[in-house]
Every structure is written in structure tokens, then in C-alpha cells.
N, C-alpha and C positions, 0 to 999 in steps of 0.2 A: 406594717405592710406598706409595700410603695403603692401610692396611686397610680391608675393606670395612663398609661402615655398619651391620650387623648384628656387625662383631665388635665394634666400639667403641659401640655403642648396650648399656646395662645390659639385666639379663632383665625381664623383665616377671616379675609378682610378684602371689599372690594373696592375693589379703584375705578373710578371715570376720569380718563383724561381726554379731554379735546384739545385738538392740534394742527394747525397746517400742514396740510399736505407733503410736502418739500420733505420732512422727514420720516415722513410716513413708513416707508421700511424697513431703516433703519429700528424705530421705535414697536415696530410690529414684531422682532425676530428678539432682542431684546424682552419685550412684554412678556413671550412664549416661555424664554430662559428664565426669567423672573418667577415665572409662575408654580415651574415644574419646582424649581430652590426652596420657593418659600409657600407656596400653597398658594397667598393671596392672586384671587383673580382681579383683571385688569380689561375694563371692559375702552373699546381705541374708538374714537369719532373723529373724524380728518374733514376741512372744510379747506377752505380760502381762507388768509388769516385776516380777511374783510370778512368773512362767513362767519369765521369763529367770535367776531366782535359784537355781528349783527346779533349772533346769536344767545349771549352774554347780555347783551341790552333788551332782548327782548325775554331775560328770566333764566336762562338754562345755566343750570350750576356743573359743577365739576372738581375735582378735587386737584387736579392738577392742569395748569392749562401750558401748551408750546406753541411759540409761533417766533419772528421776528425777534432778533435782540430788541431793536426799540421799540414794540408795541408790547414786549412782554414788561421793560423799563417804566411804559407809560402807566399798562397795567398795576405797577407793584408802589410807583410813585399814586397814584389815585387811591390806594387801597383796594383793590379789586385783589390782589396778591398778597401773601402775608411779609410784612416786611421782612428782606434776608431772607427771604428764599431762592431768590432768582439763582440760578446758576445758566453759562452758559452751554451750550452742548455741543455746538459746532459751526462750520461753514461751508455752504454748498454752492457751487457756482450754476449761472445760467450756462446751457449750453443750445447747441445744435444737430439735431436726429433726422436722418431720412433712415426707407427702411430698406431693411438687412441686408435685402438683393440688391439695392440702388448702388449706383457709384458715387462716389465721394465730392461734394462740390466741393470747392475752396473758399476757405472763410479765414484762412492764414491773416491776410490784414486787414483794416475796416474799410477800405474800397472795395476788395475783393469780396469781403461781406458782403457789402452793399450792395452790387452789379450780381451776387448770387440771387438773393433775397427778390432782385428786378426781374433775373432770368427766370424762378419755377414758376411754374404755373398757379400753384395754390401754395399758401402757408398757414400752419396752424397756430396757436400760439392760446393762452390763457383772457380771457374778453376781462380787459380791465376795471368792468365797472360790476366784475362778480368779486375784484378785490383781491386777484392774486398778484403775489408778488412779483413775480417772473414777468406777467401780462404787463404788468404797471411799466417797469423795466424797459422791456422791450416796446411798446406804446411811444415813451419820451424818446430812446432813441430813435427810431422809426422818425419822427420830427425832427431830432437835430441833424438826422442826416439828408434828409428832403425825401422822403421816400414813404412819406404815413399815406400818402392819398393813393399812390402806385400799390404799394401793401395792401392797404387796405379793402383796396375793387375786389383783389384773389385769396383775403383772410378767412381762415374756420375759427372764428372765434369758442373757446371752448368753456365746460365751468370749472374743470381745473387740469391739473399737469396729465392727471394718467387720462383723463381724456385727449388730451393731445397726442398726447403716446399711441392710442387704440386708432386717431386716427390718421396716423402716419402708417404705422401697421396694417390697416386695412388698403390702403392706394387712395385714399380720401386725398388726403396733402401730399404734396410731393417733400413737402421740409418740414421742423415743425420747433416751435424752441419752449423748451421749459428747462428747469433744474435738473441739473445731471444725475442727482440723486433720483430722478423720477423715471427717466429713461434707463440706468442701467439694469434693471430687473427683469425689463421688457426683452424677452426674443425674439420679438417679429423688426425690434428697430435697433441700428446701433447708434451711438456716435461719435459725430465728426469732432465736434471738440467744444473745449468753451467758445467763449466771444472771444475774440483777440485782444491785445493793448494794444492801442487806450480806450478800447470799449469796454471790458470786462468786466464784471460784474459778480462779486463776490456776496453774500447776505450771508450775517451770522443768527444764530437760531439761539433761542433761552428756554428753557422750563420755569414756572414760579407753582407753588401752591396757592390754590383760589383761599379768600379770604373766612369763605362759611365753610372750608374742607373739617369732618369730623374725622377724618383719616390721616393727620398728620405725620403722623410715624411713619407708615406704610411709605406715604408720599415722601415722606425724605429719603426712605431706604429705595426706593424706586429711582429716585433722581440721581442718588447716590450709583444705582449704577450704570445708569444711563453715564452719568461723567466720569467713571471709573478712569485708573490709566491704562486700563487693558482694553478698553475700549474703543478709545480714540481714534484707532488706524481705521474704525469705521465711518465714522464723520468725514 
């Protein structure tokens, strides 16, 4: 007699991944399809990929951790990752968002950037010292172009990307910049487009499995499809 399908079907199995924000829905739509496939659930924590560190140093484990190429590299060289695991998952550019109804400034070259950024009245963007990447970014350029102090008096500093987004959407900022992956989901903003060359700003993104992960498997088959080739046109 066969046993029945629940005894020879494996457990289902739960995942914690903590991740930077920046790919946050990509990895949320993803998690859902994974879930429905295979049963294992998959529980998503999105921070700053300074949040995500803070929060790793002060004890929080997870079985799969995403942020930064180089902070997930730094990760897996220290041992915090299991070595070889790291896989890359994609790259998202900085961009720039007013909302929906607004008309379009021009940010075509990095003068026009610049003289945009001087004319709104307020800008939102990610407060650097919450440790987002985008904030970090845009922060040093804001300095090399001369224009951190001007910015700065009409900045909403925020604690990460989709807050930026909610407050371009609401008429809080007249402009606002984070990761283009952050802003496309949103309907109340669109946008204008990346930073121009030679400002431009591309970040690539990694997944590793944490070091004390008991879900190995799971975690590679996860990552596995996270970097699938049918996936890629999503990153």
C-alpha cells in the first residue's frame, strides 16, 4: 500500500530573509510565486542596508540576507555568509520622481540636474545617516556639485526609499530621488529618469545565506530562483 502524499511529501519550511529595501518588490512578488511552487513560506524584513547591518550586529539572524554587492562580499568574506553562497541578483539605478500630475523638470545633464534640484522648493531623498544607499549617493554628489548647503535648508530627509515615494505622492516634496526600483510600483509618482552621465549611479545587489541558516536547502532553492534566466528582465 502507498503511503499517503502528505507522508512522502517533505515539510514545508520557513524562510527569514532580511534585505534592503531597493529590491524589495521585486523579491516580494517572487517570495509569493515561490511560495504558491513549493509550499515553503517565506517571511520578507526590508531595512536600509545600514539597518540591515545595525541589525545583524545587534543579534538578529536570518537565513538569507540581501543588500549591496559589496556589503553582502564583506558579509561572506567575514563569515557572517556561508562561503559560496553569495550570488548576484541584479542592478538598480538611482533615479528621479515628482508626482504624477507634476510636469517633468529636466535633469537630461548634470547642470540641468543641478539648476533643477536649486529651483524646487523641497526635496526628498533617503537621510544618510539611516544608511541608505541612494541617500549615501546622492549626499556626496550634492557636495561635489556645490549645492549640499542649498539642498539641504529644503531637504525631507526620509528612513528609506518608499518613504520618499509617499512623500512625493502626497505634495510634501516637490522632487524626490531614490532607486528606480522603488518608485516604479508607486501610482501617485512617476519618473523622470536616472541621474545622467557622468553622474549616474548604478548599485548591484547580492543574496548570501547567513552563517547559523538551518534552512540551507530551502535557501539555495530560493536564491536559485531569485537568479533564474527567466527572471532577469525583472532586475
Amino acid at each position: 500500500m502507498m503511503p499517503p502524499a502528505a507522508a512522502i511529501s517533505r515539510a514545508a519550511t520557513h524562510l527569514k530573509v532580511l534585505s534592503a529595501g531597493a529590491v524589495k518588490y521585486v523579491v516580494t512578488d517572487v517570495a509569493a510565486k515561490f511560495t504558491r511552487d513549493t509550499g515553503d513560506d517565506i517571511e520578507l524584513s526590508f531595512a536600509t542596508i545600514g539597518g540591515v547591518q545595525k541589525r545583524l550586529e545587534h543579534g538578529e539572524t536570518a537565513d538569507i540576507i540581501m543588500g549591496t554587492a559589496s556589503v553582502i562580499a564583506q558579509m561572506e568574506r567575514a563569515g557572517v555568509l556561508v562561503a559560496g553562497s553569495r550570488a548576484e541578483l541584479g542592478r538598480t539605478l538611482t533615479g528621479i520622481c515628482v508626482h504624477a500630475a507634476a510636469p517633468m523638470p529636466d535633469i537630461s545633464t548634470p547642470e540641468s540636474f543641478k539648476q533643477t534640484m536649486l529651483r524646487v522648493r523641497s526635496v526628498a531623498y533617503t537621510n544618510p545617516q539611516a544608511g541608505g544607499t541612494s541617500g549615501i549617493f546622492l549626499a556626496g554628489l550634492l557636495e561635489r556639485l556645490g549645492i549640499a548647503a542649498a539642498v539641504g535648508n529644503k531637504a525631507l530627509l526620509c528612513s528609506n526609499g518608499d518613504e520618499v515615494v509617499e512623500k512625493v505622492s502626497a505634495g510634501d516634496a516637490e522632487i524626490g530621488s531614490t532607486f528606480i526600483s522603488e518608485i516604479v510600483p508607486s501610482k501617485g509618482v512617476k519618473v523622470v529618469g536616472p541621474l545622467p552621465a557622468p553622474i549616474a549611479n548604478a548599485t548591484a545587489y547580492a543574496a548570501g545565506i547567513m552563517a547559523g541558516s538551518c534552512n540551507r536547502e530551502a535557501a539555495e532553492r530560493f536564491i536559485a530562483t531569485l537568479t533564474a534566466p527567466a527572471q532577469r528582465a525583472t532586475w
